[in-house]
N, C-alpha and C positions, 0 to 999 in steps of 0.2 A: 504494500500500500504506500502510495506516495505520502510524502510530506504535506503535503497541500488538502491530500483525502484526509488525512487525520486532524488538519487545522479543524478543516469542515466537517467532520464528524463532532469534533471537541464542542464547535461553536453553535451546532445543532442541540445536542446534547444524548448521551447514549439513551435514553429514555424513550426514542420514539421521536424526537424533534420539541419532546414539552418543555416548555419553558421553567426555570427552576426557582425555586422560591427564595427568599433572603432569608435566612435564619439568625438573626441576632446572635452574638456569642454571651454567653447566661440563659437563653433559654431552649427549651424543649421540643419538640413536637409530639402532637395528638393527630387520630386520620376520624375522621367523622364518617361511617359505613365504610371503608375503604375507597370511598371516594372521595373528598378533600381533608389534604394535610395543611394544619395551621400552628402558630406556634407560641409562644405562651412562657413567660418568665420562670425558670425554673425553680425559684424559692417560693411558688406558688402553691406552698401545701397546706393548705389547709382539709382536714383530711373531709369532710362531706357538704361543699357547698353546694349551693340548691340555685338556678335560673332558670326558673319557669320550668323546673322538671326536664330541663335538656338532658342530652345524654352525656358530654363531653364539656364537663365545665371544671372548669380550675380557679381559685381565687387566693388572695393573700393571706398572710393570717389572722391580718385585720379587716380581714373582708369588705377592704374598700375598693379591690381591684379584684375584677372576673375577666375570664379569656374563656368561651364558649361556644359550644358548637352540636348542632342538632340537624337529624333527619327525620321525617315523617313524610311518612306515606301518605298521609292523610293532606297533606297542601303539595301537589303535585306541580305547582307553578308559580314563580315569583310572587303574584295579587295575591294566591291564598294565603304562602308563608307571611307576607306581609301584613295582611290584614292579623292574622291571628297574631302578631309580636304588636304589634299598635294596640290590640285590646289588651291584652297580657301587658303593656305599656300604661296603659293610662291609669292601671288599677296599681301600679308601681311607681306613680308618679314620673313618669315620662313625658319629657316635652320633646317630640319631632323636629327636627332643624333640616338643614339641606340635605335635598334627596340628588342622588347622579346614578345616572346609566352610564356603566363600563364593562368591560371584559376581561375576564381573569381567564387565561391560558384559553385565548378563543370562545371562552362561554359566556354569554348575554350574564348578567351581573347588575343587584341595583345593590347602590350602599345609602343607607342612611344615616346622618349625625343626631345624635339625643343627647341629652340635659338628663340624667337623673337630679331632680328638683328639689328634691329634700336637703342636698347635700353639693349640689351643684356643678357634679362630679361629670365630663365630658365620655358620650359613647359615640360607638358605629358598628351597625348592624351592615353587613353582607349577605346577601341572597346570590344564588349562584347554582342557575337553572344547568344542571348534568347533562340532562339529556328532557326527550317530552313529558316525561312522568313524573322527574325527581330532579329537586330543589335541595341543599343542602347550604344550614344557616352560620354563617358565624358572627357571632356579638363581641363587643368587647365595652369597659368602661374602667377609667380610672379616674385616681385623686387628680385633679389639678395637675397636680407637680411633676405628674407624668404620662402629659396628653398628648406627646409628640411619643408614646408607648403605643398609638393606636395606630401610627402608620405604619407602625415595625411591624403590628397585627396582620395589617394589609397586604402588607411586602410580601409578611411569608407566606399564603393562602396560594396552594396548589393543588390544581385540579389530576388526579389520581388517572382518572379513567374518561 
């Protein structure tokens, strides 16, 4: 193999061509169904934090900071999973901030910004439609002091499959 296939191999990536995610050094990653890996501070043990009964949530041990992540069958398109995190939001005191349509590793993708209100604490929810049936969620929210921790969120979020 030439020198130049192997550039282009490298710069593809051995994976299939997927794009690779950033992973912070300090933190971890979790795969949400085996379809997206996201990543998550790894002094985040607190050992059974709870976000709307998701399946893949991680928080501090002062549980002012969650990295989260959920699938269900049951909202098989970006409008459902969203609807259902905005009602599960409002009864959590949740205020909605800037919503954007993007693409994470070629897949239709909405993010949304939130305020937990109680506490003034900044989030962003990901939606990140797999394929026609399956949606798969990631949230995040921290303290203030570490709300440029939600784009490292972002960064690392890759789609598996």
């Amino acid at each position: 193999m030439s020198l130049l296939a192997v550039c282009a191999l490298a710069l593809a990536g051995c994976a299939g061509g997927k794009e690779e995610s950033k992973v912070p050094e300090g933190w971890v990653t979790d795969t949400v169904a085996d379809f997206v890996e996201f990543a998550y501070p790894e002094d985040f043990d607190y050992p059974t934090p709870q976000f709307f009964g998701w399946t893949n949530a991680h928080a501090s041990q002062n549980r002012s900071n969650y990295v989260a992540g959920n699938y269900s069958a049951d909202f098989p398109e970006i409008t459902a999973a969203q609807a259902q995190f905005v009602a599960q939001g409002l009864t959590a005191n949740m205020a909605l901030g800037k919503h954007e349509d993007l693409e994470i590793n070629g897949r239709k993708t909405k993010a949304i910004d939130y305020t937990v209100t109680t506490n003034n604490f900044p989030g962003r929810v990901w939606f990140i439609q797999i394929d026609d049936t399956t949606v798969v969620s990631i949230a995040a929210f921290f303290e203030e002091s570490r709300k440029a921790d939600l784009d490292k969120v972002g960064e690392s979020i890759r789609v598996l499959k």
